[in-house]
C-alpha positions as CSV (number, residue, x, y, z in Angstrom):
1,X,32.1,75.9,-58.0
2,X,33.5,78.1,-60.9
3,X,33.2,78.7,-64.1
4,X,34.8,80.9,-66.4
5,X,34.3,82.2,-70.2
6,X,36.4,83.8,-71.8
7,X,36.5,85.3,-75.8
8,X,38.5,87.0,-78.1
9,X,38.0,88.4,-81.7
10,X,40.3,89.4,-84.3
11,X,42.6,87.3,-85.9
12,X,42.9,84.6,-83.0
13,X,39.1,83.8,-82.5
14,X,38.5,81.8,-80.2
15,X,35.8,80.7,-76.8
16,X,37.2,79.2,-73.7
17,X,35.0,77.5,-71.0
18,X,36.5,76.2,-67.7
19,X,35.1,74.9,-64.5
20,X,36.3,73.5,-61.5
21,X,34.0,70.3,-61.4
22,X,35.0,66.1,-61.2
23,X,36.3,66.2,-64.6
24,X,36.1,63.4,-66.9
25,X,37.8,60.1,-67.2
26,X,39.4,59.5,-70.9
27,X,36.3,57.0,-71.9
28,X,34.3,59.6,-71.3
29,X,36.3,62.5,-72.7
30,X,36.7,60.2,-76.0
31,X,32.6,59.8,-76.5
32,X,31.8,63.1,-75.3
33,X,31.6,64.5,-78.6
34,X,29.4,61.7,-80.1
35,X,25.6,62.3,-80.7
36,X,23.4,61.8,-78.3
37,X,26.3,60.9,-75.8
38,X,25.9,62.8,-71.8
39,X,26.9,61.8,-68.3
40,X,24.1,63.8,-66.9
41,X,21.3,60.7,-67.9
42,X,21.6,56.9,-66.4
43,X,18.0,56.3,-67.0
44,X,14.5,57.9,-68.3
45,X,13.7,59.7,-65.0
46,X,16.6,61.4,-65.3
47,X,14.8,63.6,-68.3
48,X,12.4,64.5,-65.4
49,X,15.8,66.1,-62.7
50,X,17.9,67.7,-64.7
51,X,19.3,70.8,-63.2
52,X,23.1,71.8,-64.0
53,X,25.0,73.5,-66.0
54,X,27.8,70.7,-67.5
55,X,28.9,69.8,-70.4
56,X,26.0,67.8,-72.4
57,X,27.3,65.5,-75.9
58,X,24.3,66.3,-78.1
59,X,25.5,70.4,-77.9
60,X,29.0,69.0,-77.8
61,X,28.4,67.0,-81.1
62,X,27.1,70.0,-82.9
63,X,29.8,72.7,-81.6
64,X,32.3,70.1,-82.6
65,X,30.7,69.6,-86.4
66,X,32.0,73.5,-87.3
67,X,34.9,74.1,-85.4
68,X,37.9,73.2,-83.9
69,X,38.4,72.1,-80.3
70,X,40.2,71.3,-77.7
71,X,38.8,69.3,-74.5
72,X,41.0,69.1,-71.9
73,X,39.8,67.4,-68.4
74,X,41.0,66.1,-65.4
75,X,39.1,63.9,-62.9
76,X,39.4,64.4,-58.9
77,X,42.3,62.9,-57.7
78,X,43.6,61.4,-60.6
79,X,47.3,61.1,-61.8
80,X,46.8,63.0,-65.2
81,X,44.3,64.2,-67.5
82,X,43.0,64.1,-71.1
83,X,44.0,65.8,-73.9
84,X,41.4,65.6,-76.9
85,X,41.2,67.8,-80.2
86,X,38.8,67.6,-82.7
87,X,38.0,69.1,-85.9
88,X,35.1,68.9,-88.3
89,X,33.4,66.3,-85.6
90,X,36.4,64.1,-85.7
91,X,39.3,62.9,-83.2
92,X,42.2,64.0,-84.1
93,X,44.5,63.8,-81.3
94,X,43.9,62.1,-77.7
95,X,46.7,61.8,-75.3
96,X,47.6,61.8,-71.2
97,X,48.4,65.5,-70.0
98,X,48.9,67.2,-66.9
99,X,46.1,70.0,-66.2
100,X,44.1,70.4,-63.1
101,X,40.8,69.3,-61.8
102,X,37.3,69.9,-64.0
103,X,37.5,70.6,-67.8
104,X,38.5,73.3,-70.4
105,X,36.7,73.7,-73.7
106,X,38.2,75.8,-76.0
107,X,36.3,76.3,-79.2
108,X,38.3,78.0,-82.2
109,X,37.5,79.0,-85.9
110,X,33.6,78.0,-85.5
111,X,32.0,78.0,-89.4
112,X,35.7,77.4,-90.8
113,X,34.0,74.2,-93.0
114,X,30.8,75.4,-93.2
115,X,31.2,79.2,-94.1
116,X,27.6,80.1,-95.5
117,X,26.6,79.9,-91.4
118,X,29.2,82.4,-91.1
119,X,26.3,85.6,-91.7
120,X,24.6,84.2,-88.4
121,X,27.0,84.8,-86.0
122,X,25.8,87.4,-83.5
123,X,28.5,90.6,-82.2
124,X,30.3,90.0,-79.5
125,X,27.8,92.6,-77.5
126,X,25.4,89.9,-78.1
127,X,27.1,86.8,-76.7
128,X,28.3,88.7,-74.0
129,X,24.6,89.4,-73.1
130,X,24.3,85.6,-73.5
131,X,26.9,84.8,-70.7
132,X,25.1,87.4,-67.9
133,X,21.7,85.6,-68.5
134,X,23.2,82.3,-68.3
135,X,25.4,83.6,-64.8
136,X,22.0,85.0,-63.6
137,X,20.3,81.6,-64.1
138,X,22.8,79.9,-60.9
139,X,23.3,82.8,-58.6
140,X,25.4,79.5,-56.5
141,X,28.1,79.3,-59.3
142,X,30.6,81.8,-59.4
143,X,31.2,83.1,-63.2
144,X,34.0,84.7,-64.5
145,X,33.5,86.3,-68.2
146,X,36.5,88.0,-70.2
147,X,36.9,89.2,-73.6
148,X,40.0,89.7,-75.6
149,X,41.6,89.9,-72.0
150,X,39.4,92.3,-70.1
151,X,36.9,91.1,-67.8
152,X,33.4,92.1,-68.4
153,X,31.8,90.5,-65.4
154,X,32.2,88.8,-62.3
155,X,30.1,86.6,-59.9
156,X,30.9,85.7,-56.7
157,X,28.8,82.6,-56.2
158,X,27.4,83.5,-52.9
159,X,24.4,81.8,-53.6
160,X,22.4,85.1,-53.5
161,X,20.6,86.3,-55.6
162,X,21.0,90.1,-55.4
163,X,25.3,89.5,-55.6
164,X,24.5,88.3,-59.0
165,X,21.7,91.0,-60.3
166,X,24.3,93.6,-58.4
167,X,27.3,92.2,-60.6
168,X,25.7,91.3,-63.5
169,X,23.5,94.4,-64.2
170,X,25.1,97.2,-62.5
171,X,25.1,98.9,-59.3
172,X,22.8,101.3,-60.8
173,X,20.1,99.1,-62.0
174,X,20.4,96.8,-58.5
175,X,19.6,100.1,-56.6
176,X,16.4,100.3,-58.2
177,X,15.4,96.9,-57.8
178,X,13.1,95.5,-55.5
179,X,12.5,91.9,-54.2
180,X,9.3,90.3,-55.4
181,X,7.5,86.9,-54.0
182,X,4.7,84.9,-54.5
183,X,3.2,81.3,-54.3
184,X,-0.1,80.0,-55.7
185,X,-1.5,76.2,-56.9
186,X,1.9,75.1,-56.6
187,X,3.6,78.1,-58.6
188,X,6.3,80.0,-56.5
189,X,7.9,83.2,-58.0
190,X,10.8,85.2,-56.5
191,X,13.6,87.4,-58.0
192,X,13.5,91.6,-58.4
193,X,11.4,94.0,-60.3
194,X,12.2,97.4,-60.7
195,X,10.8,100.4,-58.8
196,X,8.0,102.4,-61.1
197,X,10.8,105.4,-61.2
198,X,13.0,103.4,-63.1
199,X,11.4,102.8,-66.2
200,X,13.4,101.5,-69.4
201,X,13.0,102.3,-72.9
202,X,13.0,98.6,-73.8
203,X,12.9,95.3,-72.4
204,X,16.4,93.9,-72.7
205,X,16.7,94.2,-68.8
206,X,13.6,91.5,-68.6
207,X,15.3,88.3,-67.3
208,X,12.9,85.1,-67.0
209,X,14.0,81.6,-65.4
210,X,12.0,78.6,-64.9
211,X,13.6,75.9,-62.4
212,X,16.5,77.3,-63.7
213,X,16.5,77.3,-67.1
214,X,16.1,80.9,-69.0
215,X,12.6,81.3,-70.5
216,X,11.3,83.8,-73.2
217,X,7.7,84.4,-72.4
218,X,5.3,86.7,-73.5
219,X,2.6,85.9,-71.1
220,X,5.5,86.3,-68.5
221,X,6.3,89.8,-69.6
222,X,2.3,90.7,-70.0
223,X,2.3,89.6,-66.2
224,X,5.0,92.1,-65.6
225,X,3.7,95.2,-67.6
226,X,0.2,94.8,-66.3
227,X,1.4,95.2,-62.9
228,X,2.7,98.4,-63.6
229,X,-0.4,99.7,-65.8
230,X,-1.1,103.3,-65.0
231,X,2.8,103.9,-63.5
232,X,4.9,103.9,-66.0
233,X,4.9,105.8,-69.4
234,X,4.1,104.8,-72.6
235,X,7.1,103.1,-74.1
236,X,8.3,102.7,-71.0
237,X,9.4,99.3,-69.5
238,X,10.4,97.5,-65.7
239,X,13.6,95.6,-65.5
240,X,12.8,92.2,-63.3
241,X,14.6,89.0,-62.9
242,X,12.1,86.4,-61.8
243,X,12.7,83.1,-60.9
244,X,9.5,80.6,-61.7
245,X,9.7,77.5,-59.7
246,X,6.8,74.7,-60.9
């Protein structure tokens, strides 16, 4: 299981997604980028299980309202793939192609038809930090992350967590880290906080996850902190990725 982003600036702007997954077949691949349309949900108790990463139609919808894209997707064993582009929200193009198993997403000139939402665009630094949060999240999915043709990071996919904290925040941070557990009313925490030595001078190194999906969470980081009261300096901070399962 792979997936891999990839970004360039400049004149040629433009973000990639690919995996290796089943693909879509071309009824899907043709709705996929009407509202409220997803694969992931056959019923309501399906709101209650959700746990992967795919493509979902109601994000796909909105992407698709401010940019151009290309889908292109290719279900297990089958003879060809789908070919679909889109612009401003609407087919323009859908035709057979040949292109391996899973689906590529490339999304190009985002805010081209709706320019005043240009000014909210975040730096590149900033999505980038985006992708290792989201890698961290599914430490069983190997990620691959490159910008304008370099790599930035790399995941194996082991299924481990420490491979991913290793790869994704540095050998020097890992080294630092150590592995936290816990399990209370139902409540089970596990993941990495950072040895009392090792003290930031902010939080960005603070990664929360709640059956797999990132969190932000004050009382989460208040947790943290308090467990270091009286070991760290003032304006000093831990680094942790914690993994919350309810």
């Amino acid at each position: 299981r792979k997936v891999t982003v990839e970004f360039k600036g400049g004149g040629a702007t433009y973000i990639r997604i690919s995996d290796d997954g089943c693909g879509m077949s071309p009824e899907d691949a043709g709705i996929a980028f009407t509202r409220h349309a997803t694969s992931k949900l056959r019923d309501e108790k399906g709101l209650e299980a959700i746990g992967t990463m795919g493509f979902r139609g109601e994000a796909l919808a909105a992407i698709a309202a401010v940019s151009r894209i290309e889908l292109i997707t290719r279900e297990k064993d089958a003879e060809e793939g789908t070919r679909v582009t889109v612009e401003g929200g609407d087919i323009v193009d859908m035709l057979p192609c040949g292109c391996p198993e899973g689906t590529t997403i490339t999304v190009r000139d985002i805010f081209h038809n709706t320019p005043a939402r240009l000014k909210f665009l975040k730096s590149d630094r900033s999505e980038a930090t985006a992708c290792i949060t989201a890698a961290l999240s599914r430490p069983d999915v190997s990620v691959r992350c490159k910008r304008d043709g370099e790599e930035v990071f790399f995941t194996p996919g082991d299924g481990r967590a420490e491979s991913a904290v290793y790869s994704l925040l540095g050998r020097d941070t890992a080294n630092t880290m150590l592995p936290v557990s816990g399990e209370r009313e139902g409540m089970s925490v596990e993941g990495f906080t950072s040895s009392p030595a090792a003290g930031r001078g902010n939080r960005a190194n603070q990664h929360f996850y709640c059956n797999g999906r990132y969190i932000r969470s004050a009382l989460l980081q208040a947790a943290v902190e308090q467990a270091y009261k009286n070991t760290l300096l003032t304006g000093r901070f831990p680094s942790c990725v914690m993994y919350v399962s309810l």
